[in-house]
C-alpha positions, 0 to 999 in steps of 0.5 A: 423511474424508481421512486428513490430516484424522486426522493434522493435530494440532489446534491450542491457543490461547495460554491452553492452551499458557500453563497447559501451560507452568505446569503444566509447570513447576510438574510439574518444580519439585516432580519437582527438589525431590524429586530434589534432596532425595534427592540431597542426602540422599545427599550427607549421608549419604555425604559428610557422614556420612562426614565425622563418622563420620570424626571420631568414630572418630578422637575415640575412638581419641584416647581409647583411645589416650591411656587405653592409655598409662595402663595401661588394659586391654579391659575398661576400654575396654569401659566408656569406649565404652559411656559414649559410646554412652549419651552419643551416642544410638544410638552403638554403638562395638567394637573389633578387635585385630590379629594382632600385637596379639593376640601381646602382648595375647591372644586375644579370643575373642568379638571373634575370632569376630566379625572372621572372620565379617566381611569388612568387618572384614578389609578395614579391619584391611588398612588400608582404612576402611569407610563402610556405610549399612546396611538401616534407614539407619544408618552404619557405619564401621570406622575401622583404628586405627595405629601411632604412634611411642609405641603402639611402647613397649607393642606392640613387634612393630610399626612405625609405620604398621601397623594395631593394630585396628579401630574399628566405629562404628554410629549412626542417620543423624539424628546426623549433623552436617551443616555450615549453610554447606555445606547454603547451598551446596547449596541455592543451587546446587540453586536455580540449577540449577533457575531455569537448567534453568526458563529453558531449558524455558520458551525451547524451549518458547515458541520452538518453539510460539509464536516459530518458527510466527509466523517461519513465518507472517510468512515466508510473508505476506512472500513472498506479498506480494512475489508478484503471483500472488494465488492463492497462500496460506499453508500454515504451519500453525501449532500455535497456535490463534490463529495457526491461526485468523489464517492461516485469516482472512488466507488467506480475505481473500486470496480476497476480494481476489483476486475483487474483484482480478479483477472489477477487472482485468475492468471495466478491460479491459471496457466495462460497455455492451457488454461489449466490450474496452475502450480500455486493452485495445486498448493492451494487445493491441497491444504483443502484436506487432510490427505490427498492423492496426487499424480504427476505425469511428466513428457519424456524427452519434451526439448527435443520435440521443441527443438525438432518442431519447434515450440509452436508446435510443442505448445500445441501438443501441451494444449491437446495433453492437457485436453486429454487429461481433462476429458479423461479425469475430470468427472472425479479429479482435477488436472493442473500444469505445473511446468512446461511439460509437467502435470498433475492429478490431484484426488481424494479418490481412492484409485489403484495402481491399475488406474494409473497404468491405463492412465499413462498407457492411454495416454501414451497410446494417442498421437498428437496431430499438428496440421497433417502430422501425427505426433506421438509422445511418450510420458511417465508417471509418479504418484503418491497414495493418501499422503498427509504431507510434502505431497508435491515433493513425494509424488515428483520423487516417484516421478523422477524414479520412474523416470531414472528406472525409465518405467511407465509408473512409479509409486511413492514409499516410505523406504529408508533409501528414498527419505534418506535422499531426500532428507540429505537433499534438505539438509544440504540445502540449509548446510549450502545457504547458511555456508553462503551466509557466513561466507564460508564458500571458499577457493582452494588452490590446486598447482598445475606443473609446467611439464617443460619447466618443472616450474609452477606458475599456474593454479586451479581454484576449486570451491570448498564450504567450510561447514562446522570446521569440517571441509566439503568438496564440490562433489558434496554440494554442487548439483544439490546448490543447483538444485536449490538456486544457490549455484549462481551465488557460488559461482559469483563468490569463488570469482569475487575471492579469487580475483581478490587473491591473486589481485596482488600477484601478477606473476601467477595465472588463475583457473575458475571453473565455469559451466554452461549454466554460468554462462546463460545467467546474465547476472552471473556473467555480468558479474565476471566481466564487472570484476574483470573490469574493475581489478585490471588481471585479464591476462592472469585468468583461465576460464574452464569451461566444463567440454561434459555439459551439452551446448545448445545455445552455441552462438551464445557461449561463441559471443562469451568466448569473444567477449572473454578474449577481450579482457585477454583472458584464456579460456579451457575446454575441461574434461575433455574427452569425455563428453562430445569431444566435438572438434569443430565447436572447440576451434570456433571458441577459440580455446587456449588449452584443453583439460585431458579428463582425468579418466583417460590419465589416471589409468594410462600406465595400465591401459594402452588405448587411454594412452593411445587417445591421449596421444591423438589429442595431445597431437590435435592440439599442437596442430591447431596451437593449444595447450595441453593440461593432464589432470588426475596425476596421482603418481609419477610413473603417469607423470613420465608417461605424460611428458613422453607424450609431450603434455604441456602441464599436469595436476594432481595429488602427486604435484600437489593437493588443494590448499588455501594459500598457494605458499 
């Protein structure tokens, strides 16, 4: 055991330390009392016994005096004293002669004796009273009697002022007289004095072991928490039980956080697959230094290895990947995950094109082995050299070129071409977002023409940005809003105000376009069946839904589709023809009208196999009860061609174009 163990005082609870401050208290209240007793029956004896002392001796010299000028004589005095002293129990009353007295008077010999033998007696025949407390606790006071002018008739050898004798008075101390208004006095000042005196105690007390040890502690809290450093603790320790045990509680709570801190700041910085630094670690390391090289190698076509062997197996791939990069770099650089099957190199290295040609090669050469198969992947990779800034952004731009080029390797520069790009994508992203702020993405209305009628009762509402008084079609902007997150809020806005529009016109049939995408966002869906809720015009909406974009979550847009039907709402395969054109998905969506892709009309006057295509979907379609809308119709002659054809509708420029109102 230490030997600070031995010194640390342990430390008391409140309850101790209020008993102590009582007893305390209590322990002085009675030590004061019995203080202030004596002390005040030392005053009462000194003082106040000398006080009344004083008055009886001068009582009794009044009445010696005044029996003198009768004529009286010692003997006769003798017996007045010894009345007095039967009337005051324990009084005891004896007079001196002076010298010149005795010349007149003569010479007691008894009381001559008694004067020689007493100092005290020769002081006061000098003319200094005397004011003795003896042994048992009597008084005794020798008052020095002196001359006045009528002593001088009788004591002719004095002078007024000299001292003719001495009165020794001698009684016990209970027959003294103390005055009520002064022992008020004295008990009160006595009581003030001890509640000032209790007050002071209890202050220094309560401020040195309780006030100042939780200052301490609360100094010490403050200042830990202002500190970033967790690992820190207070170290106050403070005599008080409670605080002790707080201080001991808040230190230990301290090393909580500072764990659960770090596993934190680690599963920031670490990707929990292969733990790996992450992408936030890579922004991280590279503000580090002024100029970096960075690698970034991408698995091609990684979904359809997750789709085909399904993700336990991708994941192990991504493991041993990642494995391999480390082993291979990790005496000179350093290896991060970014996304799902995207890594990143980060040196400051100089490293040549041939580095990472056997980089990717290597890598591209290995087979990835889950149980007993063998796996092989193939990667790209985009780098940029030595750059100061927008590294990350640079080095996907490389990737995404090799990957568009499908090359093994692409390096970044800083061709017109490349920053052109991309400084059009910046600033279609701030056009995009301050649109979205100002509500200036807006639908515009394209009519769709009854073929059969000649009547048009249908429309299909297309997103627009109003960006300084100029107006941009989708083509424009939408793939870069996807690119920067802004595509569902579009979506959400085109919904808000075409409803809001056409709220009011029940005669009218509206056309939203809705992708893929749209349908996976819970917010966004949630969103149109909020709407479809709230004004009440299912039957008037048209859900297009883009026939280009893959679907790979089938079940999923099948349960969309069900529950769009049950607001009575029609839904549209778009485009059709021109992506998978996949008959059997369309009758299980259960699809109220496919939109011909404008390629297959728009040359369908000049090219007789679009006509023939056209033709074998218009008959698909009346064989299994759907519609037929034909877009891209920009002359007439398509326009017949198409009604020859029996096409339920057309759209086009030739019918009409886009516009803000449909009046």
């Amino acid at each position: 055991m230490s030997k600070s163990r031995f010194n640390k005082k342990e430390p008391i609870s409140n309850k101790k330390l209020i008993f102590r401050i009582i007893f305390i208290l209590l322990i002085t209240s009675i030590v004061s009392i019995f203080i202030s007793s004596i002390y005040i029956k030392k005053i009462a004896l000194n003082n106040l016994g000398e006080d009344d002392a004083k008055k009886t001796s001068e009582l009794v010299f009044e009445i010696m005096n005044t029996k003198m000028q009768e004529g009286w004589g010692k003997d006769d005095l003798t017996q007045i004293l010894k009345r007095l002293e039967h009337i005051r129990e324990g009084l005891e009353v004896h007079s001196y002669r002076s010298e010149k007295v005795e010349k007149i008077m003569g010479i007691h010999k008894e009381d001559k004796l008694i004067v020689q033998n007493d100092p005290f007696i020769q002081k006061a025949l000098k003319g200094d009273k005397q004011f003795l407390i003896l042994d048992d606790g009597s008084i005794r006071y020798l008052y020095p009697m002196r001359v006045r002018q009528e002593c001088i008739t009788c004591h002719y050898n004095t002078k007024v002022g000299d001292i003719n004798g001495v009165l020794d008075i001698t009684y016990p101390p209970s027959e003294i007289k103390i005055s009520l208004d002064m022992l008020i006095s004295y008990f009160l000042i006595f009581f003030v004095i001890f509640i000032l005196i209790c007050f002071i105690i209890l202050y220094f007390v309560i401020n040195k072991k309780i006030i100042t040890p939780v200052n301490k502690f609360t100094k010490a809290i403050h200042k830990i928490s202002l500190n970033t450093d967790l690992s820190k603790r207070s170290n106050v320790n403070p005599g008080i039980k409670e605080l002790h045990i707080l201080e001991k509680h808040f230190n230990e709570l301290l090393g909580k956080i500072k764990y659960y801190y770090d596993i934190l700041i680690n599963n920031l910085y670490t990707d929990s697959l292969t733990r790996l630094p992450n992408l936030v670690k890579l922004e991280e390391d590279i503000k580090k230094n002024e100029y970096n090289t960075l690698i970034i190698i991408n698995i091609d076509s990684f979904k359809e290895v997750n789709n085909f062997y399904g993700v336990k197996v991708g994941d192990t791939i991504l493991k041993q990947i990642a494995m391999y990069l480390y082993e291979k770099t990790k005496a000179v650089h350093e290896v991060y995950r970014l996304y799902s099957d995207e890594f990143a190199i980060l040196t400051q290295e100089k490293i040549s094109k041939n580095y990472c040609l056997d980089l990717i090669t290597s890598l591209n050469s290995e087979f990835c082995r889950y149980q007993d198969t063998d796996i092989q992947i193939q990667s790209s990779l985009g780098v940029v050299y030595n750059a100061k800034n927008r590294i990350i952004e640079k080095a996907t731009i490389a990737l995404r070129t090799a990957k568009k080029n499908r090359t093994l390797y692409e390096e970044f520069d800083n061709s017109l071409e490349l920053q052109e790009e991309y400084s059009k994508h910046i600033t279609w992203s701030l056009n995009i977002k301050e649109s979205l702020e100002k509500d200036n993405i807006i639908p515009y209305f394209q009519p769709i023409k009854d073929l059969k009628t000649g009547e048009i009762k249908k429309y299909e509402c297309l997103a627009r940005m109003i960006f300084k008084d100029e107006v941009y079609a989708p083509i424009l902007f939408l793939n870069i809003s996807k690119k920067a997150k802004f595509y569902p809020q579009i979506t959400q806005r085109m919904i808000k105000k075409a409803f809001e529009y056409f709220e009011d016109k029940p005669d009218i049939t509206f056309s939203i376009n809705y992708s893929i995408d749209d349908i996976l966002n819970k917010e966004t869906t949630n969103y149109l069946f909020e709407m479809l809720d709230n004004y009440k015009i299912g039957s008037q909406l048209i859900i297009e839904l883009l026939e280009s974009e893959e679907i790979q979550d089938f079940e999923h847009v099948k349960m969309f589709s069900k529950r769009l039907k049950e607001y009575d709402a029609s839904l549209a395969i778009d485009d059709f023809g021109s992506g998978y054109s996949n008959f059997s998905y369309i009758l299980n969506l259960n699809v109220d009208f496919l939109k011909i892709d404008s390629s297959l009309i728009e040359s369908i006057d000049r090219n007789e196999n679009s006509k023939i295509i056209v033709k074998s979907i218009v008959e698909f379609a009346k064989n299994v009860n759907l519609k037929t809308i034909a877009e891209m119709v920009h002359k007439k002659e398509i326009e017949d061609i198409l009604k020859e054809l029996e096409v339920d509708y057309v759209q086009g420029y030739y019918i009409g174009k886009p516009k803000k109102t449909i009046f």
